[in-house]
C-alpha positions, 0 to 999 in steps of 0.5 A: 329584969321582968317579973315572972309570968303568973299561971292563967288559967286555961279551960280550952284546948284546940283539936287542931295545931294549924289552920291554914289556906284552903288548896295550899300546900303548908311547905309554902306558907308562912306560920303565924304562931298564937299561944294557948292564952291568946286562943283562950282568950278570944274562946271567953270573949267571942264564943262565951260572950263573956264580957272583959271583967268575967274572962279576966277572972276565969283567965286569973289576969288583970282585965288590963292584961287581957285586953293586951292578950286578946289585942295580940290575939286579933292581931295576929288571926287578922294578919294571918287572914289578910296575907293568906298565912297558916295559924299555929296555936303553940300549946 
């Protein structure tokens, strides 16, 4: 049985839900979801510039654990990018 997820701490919230392809409509697009975290994450680390040991305090997570957050982040925007896939941040 896993442990329980702790409560990170999220100071972010996105005025849009999707983003998508520019002159598609969304009834044809695949949906690649992120959480609000991974979207937190990637605010502290790009937009704050904040290095990996202060977004891990502000996020109240292990630096390990963000770093597999932020990973999952990239990931994710990336494929989304590539195959011309609509984003979703999951509050």
């Amino acid at each position: 049985m896993p442990r329980p997820r702790s409560m990170r701490r999220i100071r972010f919230r996105a005025k849009s839900d999707y983003f998508k392809p520019q002159g598609v409509p969304m009834s044809r697009l695949e949906v690649v979801e992120i959480t609000a975290e991974e979207a937190e994450a990637m605010r502290l680390k790009n937009i704050e510039e904040l290095d990996q040991v202060e977004c891990a305090k502000k996020m109240n997570t292990s630096q390990s654990t963000f770093q597999r957050i932020l990973a999952s982040a990239y990931k994710k925007i990336s494929k989304a990018i590539i195959e011309g896939k609509a984003i979703r941040i999951i509050k």
